[in-house]
Backbone as CSV, one residue per row, in Angstrom:
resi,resn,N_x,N_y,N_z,CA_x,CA_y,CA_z,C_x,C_y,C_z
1,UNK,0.851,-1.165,0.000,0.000,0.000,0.000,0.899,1.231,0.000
2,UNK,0.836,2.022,-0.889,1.281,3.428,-0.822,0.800,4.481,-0.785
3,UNK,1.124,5.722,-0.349,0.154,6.983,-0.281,-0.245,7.254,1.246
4,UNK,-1.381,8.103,1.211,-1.716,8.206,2.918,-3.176,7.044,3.089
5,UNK,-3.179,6.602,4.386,-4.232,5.736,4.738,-6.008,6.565,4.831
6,UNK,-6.660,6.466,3.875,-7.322,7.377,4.143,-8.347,6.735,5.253
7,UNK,-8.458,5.557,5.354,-9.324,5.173,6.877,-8.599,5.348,8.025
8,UNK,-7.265,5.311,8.002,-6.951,5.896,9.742,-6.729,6.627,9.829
9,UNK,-6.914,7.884,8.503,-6.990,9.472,8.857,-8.057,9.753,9.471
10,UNK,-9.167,8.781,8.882,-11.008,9.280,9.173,-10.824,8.753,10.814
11,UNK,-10.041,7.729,11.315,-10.179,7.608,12.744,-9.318,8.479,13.489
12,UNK,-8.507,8.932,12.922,-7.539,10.189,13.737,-8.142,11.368,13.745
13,UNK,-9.243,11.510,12.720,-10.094,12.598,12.965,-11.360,12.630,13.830
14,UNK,-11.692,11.645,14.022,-12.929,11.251,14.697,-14.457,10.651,14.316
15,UNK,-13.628,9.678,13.315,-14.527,8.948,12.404,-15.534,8.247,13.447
16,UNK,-16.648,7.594,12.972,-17.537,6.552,14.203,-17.510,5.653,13.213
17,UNK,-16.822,4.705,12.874,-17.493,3.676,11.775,-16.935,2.604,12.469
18,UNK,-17.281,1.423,12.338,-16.320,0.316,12.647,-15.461,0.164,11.602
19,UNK,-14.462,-0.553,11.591,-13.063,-1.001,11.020,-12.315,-1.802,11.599
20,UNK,-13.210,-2.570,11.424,-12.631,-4.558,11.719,-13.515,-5.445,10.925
21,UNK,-12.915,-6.917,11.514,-13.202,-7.903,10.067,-14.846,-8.251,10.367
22,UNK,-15.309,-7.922,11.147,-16.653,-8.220,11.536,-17.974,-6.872,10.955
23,UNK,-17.133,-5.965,10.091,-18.394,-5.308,9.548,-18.937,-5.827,8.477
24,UNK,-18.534,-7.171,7.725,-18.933,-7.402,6.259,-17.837,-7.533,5.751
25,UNK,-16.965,-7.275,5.725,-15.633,-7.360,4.692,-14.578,-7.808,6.017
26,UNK,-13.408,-8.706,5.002,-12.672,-9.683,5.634,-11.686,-8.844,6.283
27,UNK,-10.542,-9.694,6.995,-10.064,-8.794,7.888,-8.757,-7.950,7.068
28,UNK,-8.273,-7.355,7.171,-6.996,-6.139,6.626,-6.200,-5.926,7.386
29,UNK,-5.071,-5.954,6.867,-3.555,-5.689,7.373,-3.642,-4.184,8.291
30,UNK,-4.677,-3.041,7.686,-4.588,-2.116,8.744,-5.212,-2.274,10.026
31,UNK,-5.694,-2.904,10.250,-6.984,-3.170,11.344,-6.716,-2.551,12.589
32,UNK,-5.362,-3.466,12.537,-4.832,-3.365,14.265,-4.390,-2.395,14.712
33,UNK,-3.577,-1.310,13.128,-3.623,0.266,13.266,-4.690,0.568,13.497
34,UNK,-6.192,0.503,13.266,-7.422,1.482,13.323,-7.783,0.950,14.456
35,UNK,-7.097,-0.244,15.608,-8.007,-0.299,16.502,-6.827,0.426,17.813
36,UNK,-5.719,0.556,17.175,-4.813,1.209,18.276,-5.039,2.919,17.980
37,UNK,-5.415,3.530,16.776,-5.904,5.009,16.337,-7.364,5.450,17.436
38,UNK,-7.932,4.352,17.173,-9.535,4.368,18.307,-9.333,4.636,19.483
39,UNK,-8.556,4.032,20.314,-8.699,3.840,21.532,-8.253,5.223,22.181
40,UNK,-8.239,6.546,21.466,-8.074,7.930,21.851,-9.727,8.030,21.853
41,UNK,-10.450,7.406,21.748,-12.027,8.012,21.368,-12.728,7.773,23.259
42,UNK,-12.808,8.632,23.392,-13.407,7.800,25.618,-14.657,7.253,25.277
43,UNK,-15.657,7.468,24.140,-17.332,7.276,23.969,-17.546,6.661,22.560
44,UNK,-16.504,5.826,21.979,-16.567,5.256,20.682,-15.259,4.155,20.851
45,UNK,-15.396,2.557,20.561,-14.057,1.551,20.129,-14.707,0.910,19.219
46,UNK,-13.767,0.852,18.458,-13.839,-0.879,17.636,-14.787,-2.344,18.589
47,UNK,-15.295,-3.039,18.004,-15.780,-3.915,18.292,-14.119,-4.901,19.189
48,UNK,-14.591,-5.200,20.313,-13.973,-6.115,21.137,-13.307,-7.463,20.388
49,UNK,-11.818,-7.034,20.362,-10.709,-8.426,19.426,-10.586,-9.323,20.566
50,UNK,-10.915,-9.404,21.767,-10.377,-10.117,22.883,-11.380,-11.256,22.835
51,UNK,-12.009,-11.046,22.333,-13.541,-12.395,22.502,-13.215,-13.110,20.961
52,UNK,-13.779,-14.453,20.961,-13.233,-15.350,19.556,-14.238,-14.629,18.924
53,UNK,-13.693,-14.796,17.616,-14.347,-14.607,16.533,-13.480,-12.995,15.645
54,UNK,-12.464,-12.305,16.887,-11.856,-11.382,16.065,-11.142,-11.803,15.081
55,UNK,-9.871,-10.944,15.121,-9.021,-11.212,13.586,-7.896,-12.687,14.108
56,UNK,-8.466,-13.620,13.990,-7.687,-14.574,14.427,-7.571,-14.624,15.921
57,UNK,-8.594,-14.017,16.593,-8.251,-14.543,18.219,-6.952,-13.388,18.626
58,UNK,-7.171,-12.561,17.785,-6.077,-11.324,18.734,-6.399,-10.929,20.116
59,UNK,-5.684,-10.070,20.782,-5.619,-9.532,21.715,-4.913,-7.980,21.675
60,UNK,-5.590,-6.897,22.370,-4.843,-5.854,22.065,-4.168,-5.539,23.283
61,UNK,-2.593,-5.097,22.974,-1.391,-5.346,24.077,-1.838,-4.246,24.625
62,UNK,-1.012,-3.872,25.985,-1.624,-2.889,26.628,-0.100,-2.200,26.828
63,UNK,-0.140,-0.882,26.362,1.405,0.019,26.238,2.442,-1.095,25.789
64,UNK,2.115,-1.507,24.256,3.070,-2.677,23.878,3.319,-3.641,24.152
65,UNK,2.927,-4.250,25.159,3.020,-5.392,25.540,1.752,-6.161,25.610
66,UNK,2.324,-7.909,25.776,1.441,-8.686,25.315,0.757,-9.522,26.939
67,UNK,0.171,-9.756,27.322,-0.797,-10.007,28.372,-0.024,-11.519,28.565
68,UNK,0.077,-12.160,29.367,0.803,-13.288,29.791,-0.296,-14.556,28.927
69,UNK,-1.745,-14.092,28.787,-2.007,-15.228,28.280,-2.256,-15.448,26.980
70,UNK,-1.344,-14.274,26.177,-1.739,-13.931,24.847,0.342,-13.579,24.647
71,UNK,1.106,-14.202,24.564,2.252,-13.399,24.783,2.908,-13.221,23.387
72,UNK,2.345,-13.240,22.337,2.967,-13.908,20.778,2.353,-12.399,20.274
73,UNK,3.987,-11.906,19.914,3.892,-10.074,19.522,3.443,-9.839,18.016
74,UNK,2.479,-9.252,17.785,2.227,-9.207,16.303,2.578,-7.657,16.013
75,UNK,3.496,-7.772,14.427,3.747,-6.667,14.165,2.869,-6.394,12.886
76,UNK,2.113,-5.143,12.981,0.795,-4.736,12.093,1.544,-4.747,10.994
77,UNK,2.742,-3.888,10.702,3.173,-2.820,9.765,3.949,-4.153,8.646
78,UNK,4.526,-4.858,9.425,5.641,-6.289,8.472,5.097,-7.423,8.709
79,UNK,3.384,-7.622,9.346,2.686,-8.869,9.316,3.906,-10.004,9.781
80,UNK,4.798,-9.649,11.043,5.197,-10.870,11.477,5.444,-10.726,12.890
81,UNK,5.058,-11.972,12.964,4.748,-12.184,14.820,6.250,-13.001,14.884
82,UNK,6.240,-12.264,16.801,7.235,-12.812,17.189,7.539,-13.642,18.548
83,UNK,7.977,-14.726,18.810,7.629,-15.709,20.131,8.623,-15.251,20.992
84,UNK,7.769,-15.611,22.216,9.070,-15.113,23.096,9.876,-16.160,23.658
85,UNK,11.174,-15.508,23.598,12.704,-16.205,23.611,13.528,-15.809,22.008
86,UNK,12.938,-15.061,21.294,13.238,-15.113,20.389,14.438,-13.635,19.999
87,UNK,15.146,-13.789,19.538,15.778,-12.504,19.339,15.338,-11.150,19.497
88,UNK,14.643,-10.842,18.499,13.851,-9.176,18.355,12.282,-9.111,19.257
89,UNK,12.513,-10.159,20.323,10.837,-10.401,20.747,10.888,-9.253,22.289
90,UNK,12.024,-8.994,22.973,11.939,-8.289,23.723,12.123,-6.811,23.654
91,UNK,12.190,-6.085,22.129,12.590,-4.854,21.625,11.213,-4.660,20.416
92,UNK,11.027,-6.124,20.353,9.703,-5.817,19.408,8.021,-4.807,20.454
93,UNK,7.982,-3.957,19.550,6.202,-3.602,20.442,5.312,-4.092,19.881
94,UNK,4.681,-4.410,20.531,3.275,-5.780,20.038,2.058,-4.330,19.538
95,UNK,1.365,-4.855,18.333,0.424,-4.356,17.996,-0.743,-4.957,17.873
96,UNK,-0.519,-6.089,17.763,-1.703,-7.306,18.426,-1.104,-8.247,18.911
97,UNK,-1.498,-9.129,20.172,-1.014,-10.237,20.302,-1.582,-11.334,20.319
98,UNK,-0.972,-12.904,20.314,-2.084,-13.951,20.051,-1.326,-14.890,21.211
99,UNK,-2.118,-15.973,21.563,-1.995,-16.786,22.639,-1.604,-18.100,21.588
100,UNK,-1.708,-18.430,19.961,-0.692,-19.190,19.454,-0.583,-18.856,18.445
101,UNK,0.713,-19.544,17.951,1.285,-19.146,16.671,0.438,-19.503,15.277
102,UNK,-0.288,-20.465,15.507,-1.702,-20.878,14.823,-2.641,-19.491,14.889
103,UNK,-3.009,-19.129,15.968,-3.945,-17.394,15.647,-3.194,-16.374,15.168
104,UNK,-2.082,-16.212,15.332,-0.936,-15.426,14.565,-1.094,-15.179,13.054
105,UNK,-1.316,-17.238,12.556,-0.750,-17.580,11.066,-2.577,-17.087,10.539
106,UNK,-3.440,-17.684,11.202,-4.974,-16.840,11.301,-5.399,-15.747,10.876
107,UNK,-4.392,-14.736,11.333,-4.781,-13.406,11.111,-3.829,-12.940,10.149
108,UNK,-3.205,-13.944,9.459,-2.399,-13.187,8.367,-0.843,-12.977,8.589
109,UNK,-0.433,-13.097,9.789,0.848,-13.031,10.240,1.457,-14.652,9.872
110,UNK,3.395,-13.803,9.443,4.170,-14.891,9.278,4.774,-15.033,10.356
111,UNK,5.798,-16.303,10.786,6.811,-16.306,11.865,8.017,-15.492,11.481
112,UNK,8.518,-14.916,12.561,9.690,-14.927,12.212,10.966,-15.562,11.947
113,UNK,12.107,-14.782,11.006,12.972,-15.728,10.794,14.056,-15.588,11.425
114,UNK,14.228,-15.558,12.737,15.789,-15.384,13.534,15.658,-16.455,14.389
């Protein structure tokens, strides 16, 4: 994708729409940007990724990090998740995280290769 994002401009401005895989259309590589752009809104979010049925069973990290029962770092921007013990997994910031590498491969994410 090149150019400017024009849906997470409309949420940096103060769009109300949903923008996740549950409005009708499948899920997108920006998602996890429009659901980390939202969460500035105090009286408007994205539909809840923490319950099944989100983008592969994500979880959204809380100040980058991944919740002990979700600990598998997903990076939005290079679609690759990273396990922990792994080289770049303690410098990586999680933009979604998943509880396995199976909900990872789910939502479109590759492993990494180190």
């Amino acid at each position: 994708m090149t150019g400017r994002d024009l849906g997470l401009a409309q949420i940096r401005d103060g769009a109300r729409a949903r923008y996740d895989s549950r409005d009708g259309y499948q899920w997108h590589r920006p998602e996890a940007a429009y659901h980390r752009a939202d969460t500035g809104h105090q009286d408007y979010g994205c539909a809840d990724t923490t319950s099944s049925g989100g983008a592969g069973g994500s979880v959204a990290p809380i100040s980058g990090e991944c919740p002990s029962g979700a600990p598998i770092k997903g990076n939005a921007n290079s679609m690759i998740y990273h396990l922990p013990g792994q080289k770049y997994y303690k410098i990586t910031v999680a933009e979604e995280c998943f509880a396995t590498a199976a909900e990872a491969e789910a939502a479109g994410y590759r492993a990494a290769q180190v």
